[in-house]
C-alpha positions as CSV (number, residue, x, y, z in Angstrom):
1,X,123.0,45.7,79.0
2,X,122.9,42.8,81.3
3,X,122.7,43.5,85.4
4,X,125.2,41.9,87.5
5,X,124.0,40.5,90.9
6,X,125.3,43.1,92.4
7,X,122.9,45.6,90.4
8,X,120.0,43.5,91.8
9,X,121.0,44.2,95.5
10,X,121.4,40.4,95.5
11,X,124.9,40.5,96.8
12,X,125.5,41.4,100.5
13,X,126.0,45.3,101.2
14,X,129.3,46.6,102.4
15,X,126.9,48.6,105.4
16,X,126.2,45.2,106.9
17,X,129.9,45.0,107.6
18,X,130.5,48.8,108.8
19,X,131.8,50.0,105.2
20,X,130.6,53.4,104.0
21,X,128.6,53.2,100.5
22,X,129.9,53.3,97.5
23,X,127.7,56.4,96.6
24,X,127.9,57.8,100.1
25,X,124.4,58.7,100.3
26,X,122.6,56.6,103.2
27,X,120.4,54.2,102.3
28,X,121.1,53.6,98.6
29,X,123.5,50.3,99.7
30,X,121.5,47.9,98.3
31,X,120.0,49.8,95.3
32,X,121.0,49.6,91.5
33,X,123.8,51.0,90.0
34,X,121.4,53.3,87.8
35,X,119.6,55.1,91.0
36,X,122.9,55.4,93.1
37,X,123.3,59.3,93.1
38,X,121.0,59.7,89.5
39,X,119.8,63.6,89.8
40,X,116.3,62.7,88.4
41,X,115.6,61.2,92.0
42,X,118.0,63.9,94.1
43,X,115.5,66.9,95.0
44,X,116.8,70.8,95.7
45,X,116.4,74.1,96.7
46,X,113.9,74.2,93.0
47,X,113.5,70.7,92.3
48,X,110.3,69.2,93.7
49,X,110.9,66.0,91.8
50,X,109.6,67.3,88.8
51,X,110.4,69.4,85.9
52,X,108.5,73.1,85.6
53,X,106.5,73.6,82.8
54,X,106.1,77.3,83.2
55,X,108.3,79.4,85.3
56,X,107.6,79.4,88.6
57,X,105.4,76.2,88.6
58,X,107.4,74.7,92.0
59,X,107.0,77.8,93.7
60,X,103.3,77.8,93.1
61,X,102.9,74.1,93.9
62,X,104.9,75.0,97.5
63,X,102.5,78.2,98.1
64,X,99.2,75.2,97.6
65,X,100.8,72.4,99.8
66,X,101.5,75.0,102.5
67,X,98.0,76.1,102.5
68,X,96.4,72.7,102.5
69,X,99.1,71.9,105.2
70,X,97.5,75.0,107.1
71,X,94.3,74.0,107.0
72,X,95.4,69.9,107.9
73,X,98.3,69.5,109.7
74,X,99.6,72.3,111.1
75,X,97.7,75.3,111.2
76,X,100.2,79.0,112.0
77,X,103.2,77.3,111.6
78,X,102.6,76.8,107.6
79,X,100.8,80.0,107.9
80,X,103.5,81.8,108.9
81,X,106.3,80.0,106.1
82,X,103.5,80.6,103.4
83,X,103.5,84.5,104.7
84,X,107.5,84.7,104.3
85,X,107.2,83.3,101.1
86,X,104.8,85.9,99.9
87,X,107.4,88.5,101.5
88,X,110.0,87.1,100.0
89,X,109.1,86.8,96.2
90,X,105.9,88.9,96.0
91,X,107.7,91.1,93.1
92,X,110.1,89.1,91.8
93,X,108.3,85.6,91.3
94,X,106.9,84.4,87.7
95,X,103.3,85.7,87.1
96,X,101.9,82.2,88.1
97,X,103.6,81.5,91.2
98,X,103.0,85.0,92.4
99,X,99.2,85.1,91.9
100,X,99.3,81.4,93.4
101,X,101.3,83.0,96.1
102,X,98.9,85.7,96.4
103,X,95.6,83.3,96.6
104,X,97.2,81.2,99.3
105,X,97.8,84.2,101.6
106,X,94.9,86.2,101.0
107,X,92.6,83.2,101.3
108,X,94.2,81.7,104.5
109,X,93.9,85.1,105.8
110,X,89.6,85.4,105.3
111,X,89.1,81.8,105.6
112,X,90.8,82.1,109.1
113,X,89.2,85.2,109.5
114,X,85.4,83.3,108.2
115,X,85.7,80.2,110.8
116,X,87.1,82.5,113.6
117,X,84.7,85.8,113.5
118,X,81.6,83.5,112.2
119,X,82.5,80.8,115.0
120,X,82.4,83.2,117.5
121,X,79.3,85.0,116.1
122,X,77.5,81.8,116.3
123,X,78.9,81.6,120.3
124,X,78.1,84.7,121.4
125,X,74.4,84.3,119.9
126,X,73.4,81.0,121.3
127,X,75.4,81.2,124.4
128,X,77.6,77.7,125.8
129,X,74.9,76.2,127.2
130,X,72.1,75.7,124.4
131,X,72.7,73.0,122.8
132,X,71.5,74.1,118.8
133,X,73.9,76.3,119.3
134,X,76.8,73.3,119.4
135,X,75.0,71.6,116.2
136,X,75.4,75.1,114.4
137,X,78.7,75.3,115.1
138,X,80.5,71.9,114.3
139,X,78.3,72.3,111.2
140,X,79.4,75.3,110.1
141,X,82.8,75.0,110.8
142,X,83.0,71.6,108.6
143,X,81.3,72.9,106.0
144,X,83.4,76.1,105.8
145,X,86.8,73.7,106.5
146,X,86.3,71.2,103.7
147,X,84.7,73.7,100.7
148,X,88.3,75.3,101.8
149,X,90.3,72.3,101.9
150,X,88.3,71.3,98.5
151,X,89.0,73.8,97.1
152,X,92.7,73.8,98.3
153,X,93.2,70.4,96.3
154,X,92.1,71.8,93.1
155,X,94.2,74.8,93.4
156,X,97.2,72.2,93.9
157,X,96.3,70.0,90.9
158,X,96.1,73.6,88.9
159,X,99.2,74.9,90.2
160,X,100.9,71.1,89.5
161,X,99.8,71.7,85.8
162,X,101.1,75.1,85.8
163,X,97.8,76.9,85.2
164,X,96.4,79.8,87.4
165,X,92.9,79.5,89.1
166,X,91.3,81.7,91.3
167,X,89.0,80.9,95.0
168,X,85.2,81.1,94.4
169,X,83.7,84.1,96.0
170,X,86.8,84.9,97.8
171,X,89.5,84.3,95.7
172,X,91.9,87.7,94.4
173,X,91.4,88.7,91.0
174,X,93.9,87.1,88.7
175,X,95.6,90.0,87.6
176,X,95.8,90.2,83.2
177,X,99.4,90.2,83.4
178,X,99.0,86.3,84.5
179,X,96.8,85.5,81.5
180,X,93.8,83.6,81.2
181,X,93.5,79.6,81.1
182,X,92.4,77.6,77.9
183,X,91.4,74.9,79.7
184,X,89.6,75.7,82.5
């Protein structure tokens, strides 16, 4: 089917002379017919802009973003949504978003808990004014900030393809009821 000028945002846009949109959404004036209020491209209360594969696949992908935007951008605030979460659908979420659920709080808990107690540790040892003790320090810290941040990312990319995965070392258990991976 051929496309008018006016599905080419070729023509001029009624906002330019103070008229609402035809679709009523702001800033879709000037876009084609075919995206103007399509629910592919409309996200929700579920819909992260893309279809789950396995039940409770969003809700999974949410608990990883909110850890790795713990760790990156703001640290307690995403901490504390990621906690309600857990609160909220600890027993009545699928079996993959609750042990992804699970993993994200229990691992933001000891890996705050590993750069705060070991942090201090280090402090307390070597005193303020030494100065090993300051190269100790910002060493460990960004070692023990990007394996978690690393391994953040891949929990996201497993959580994305609907799969369960577990933190080396100090990652829960999976529980059976979740299953095991194939391809892991």
């Amino acid at each position: 089917m051929p496309l008018s000028d006016d599905d080419h945002g070729s023509s001029e846009s009624p906002a330019i002379h103070g008229e609402a949109s035809k679709t009523g959404q702001p800033g879709t004036e000037g876009a084609p017919n075919s995206w103007r209020g399509s629910p592919e491209f409309q996200l929700g209360e579920t819909h992260f802009g893309f279809e789950e594969e396995k039940a409770g696949q969003n809700l999974a992908v949410l608990a990883e973003a909110l850890y790795l935007i713990n760790l990156l951008l703001l640290p307690g605030l995403a901490f504390l949504i990621l906690v309600g979460l857990w609160f909220n659908y600890k027993d009545s979420a699928p079996p993959l978003a609750r042990q992804h659920l699970r993993q994200t709080t229990f691992v933001s808990l000891v890996g705050g808990l590993l750069i705060v107690v070991l942090s201090g540790a280090i402090l307390a040892l070597g005193g303020l004014d030494w100065e090993w003790t300051w190269v100790t320090l910002i060493l460990y810290f960004t070692c023990i900030h990007s394996t978690l941040v690393l391994f953040g990312m891949y929990a996201l990319i497993k959580a994305m393809n609907g799969q369960t995965w577990r933190f080396p070392l100090i990652g829960p258990a999976i529980p059976r009821s979740t299953g095991k991976n194939d391809q892991n």
